[in-house]
C-alpha positions in Angstrom: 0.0 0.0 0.0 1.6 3.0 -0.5 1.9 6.0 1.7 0.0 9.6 1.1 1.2 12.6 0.6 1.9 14.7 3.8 3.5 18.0 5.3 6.8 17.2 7.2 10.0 19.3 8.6 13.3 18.2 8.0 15.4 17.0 10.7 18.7 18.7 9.1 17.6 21.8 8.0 14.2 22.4 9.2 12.4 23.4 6.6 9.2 22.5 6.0 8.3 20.5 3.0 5.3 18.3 1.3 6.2 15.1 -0.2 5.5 11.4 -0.3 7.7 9.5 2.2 9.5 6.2 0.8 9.6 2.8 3.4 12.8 2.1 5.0 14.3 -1.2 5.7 12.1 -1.1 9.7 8.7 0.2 8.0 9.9 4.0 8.8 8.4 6.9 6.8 11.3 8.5 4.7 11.5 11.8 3.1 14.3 13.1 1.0 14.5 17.5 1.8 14.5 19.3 -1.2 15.7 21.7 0.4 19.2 20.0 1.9 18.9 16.9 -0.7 19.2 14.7 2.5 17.3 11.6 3.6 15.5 11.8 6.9 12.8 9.3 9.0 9.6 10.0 10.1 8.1 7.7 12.4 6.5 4.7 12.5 2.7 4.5 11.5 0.5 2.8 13.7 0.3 -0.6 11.9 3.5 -0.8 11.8 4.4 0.5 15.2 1.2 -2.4 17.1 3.0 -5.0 14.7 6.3 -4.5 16.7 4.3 -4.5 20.2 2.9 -7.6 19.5 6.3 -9.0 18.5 7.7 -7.8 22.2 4.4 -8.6 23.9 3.8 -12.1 22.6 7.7 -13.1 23.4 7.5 -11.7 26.7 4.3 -14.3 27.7 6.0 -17.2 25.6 9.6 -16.6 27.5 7.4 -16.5 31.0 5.8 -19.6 30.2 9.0 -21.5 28.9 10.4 -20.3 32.7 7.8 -21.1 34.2 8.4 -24.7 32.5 11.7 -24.6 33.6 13.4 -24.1 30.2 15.7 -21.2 28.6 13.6 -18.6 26.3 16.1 -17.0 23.8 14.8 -14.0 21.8 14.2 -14.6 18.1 14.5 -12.1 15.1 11.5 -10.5 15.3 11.5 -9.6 18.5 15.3 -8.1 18.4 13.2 -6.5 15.0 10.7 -5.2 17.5 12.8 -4.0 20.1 14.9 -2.3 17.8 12.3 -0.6 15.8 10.0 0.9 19.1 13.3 2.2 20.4 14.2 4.2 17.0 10.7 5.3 16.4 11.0 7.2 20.0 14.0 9.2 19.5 13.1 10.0 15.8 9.6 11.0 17.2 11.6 13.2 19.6 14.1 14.3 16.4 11.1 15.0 14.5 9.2 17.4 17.6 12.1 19.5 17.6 12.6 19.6 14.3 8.9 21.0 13.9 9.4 23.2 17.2 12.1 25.1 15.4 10.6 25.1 11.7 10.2 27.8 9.7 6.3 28.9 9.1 5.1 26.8 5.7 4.7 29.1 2.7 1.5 28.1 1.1 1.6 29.7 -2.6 -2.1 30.4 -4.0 -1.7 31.6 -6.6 -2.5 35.2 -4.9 -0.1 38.6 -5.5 1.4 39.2 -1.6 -0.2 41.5 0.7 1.3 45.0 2.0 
């Protein structure tokens, strides 16, 4: 499915743009600034970001019942996948609130001559 278009603030220069993100490798929204012709992450969506709860969630009731069996629970792929990903999806959501903190104001061309 692929994403929408959508307002966003670059993390580099912090200037506000409108663009379709791409998906990175974790399921990340990712822009490239026309501004700064760098690459920068949004975060997760919500499908994406329940997908990786229920990865930690449903590892952390199999590893208590395998103790409570008396056995060793070893974390598999997706959950390291799941850790990893809620982790980086927090700082870049706190990358991305500063980033839009300190933004410049959006110009929004209508087509109108400016205003004295």
């Amino acid at each position: 499915m692929a994403l929408a278009e959508r307002d966003a603030v670059c993390t580099h220069c912090r200037k506000p743009m409108h663009g379709t993100p791409m998906r990175s490798f974790l399921g990340f929204q990712k822009f490239i600034c026309p501004s700064c012709r760098t690459d920068f992450l949004y975060p997760l969506t919500n499908g994406y970001r329940n997908l990786y709860w229920v990865f930690v969630v449903l590892f952390g009731a199999l590893s208590t019942a395998a103790i409570l069996m008396g056995k060793i629970a070893f974390p598999g792929a997706l959950v390291i996948v799941g850790i990893i990903g809620l982790i980086k999806d927090a700082s870049i959501k706190k990358q991305v609130a500063a980033a839009e903190a300190a933004a410049e104001p959006m110009e929004i061309d209508d087509g109108a001559p400016p205003q004295a």
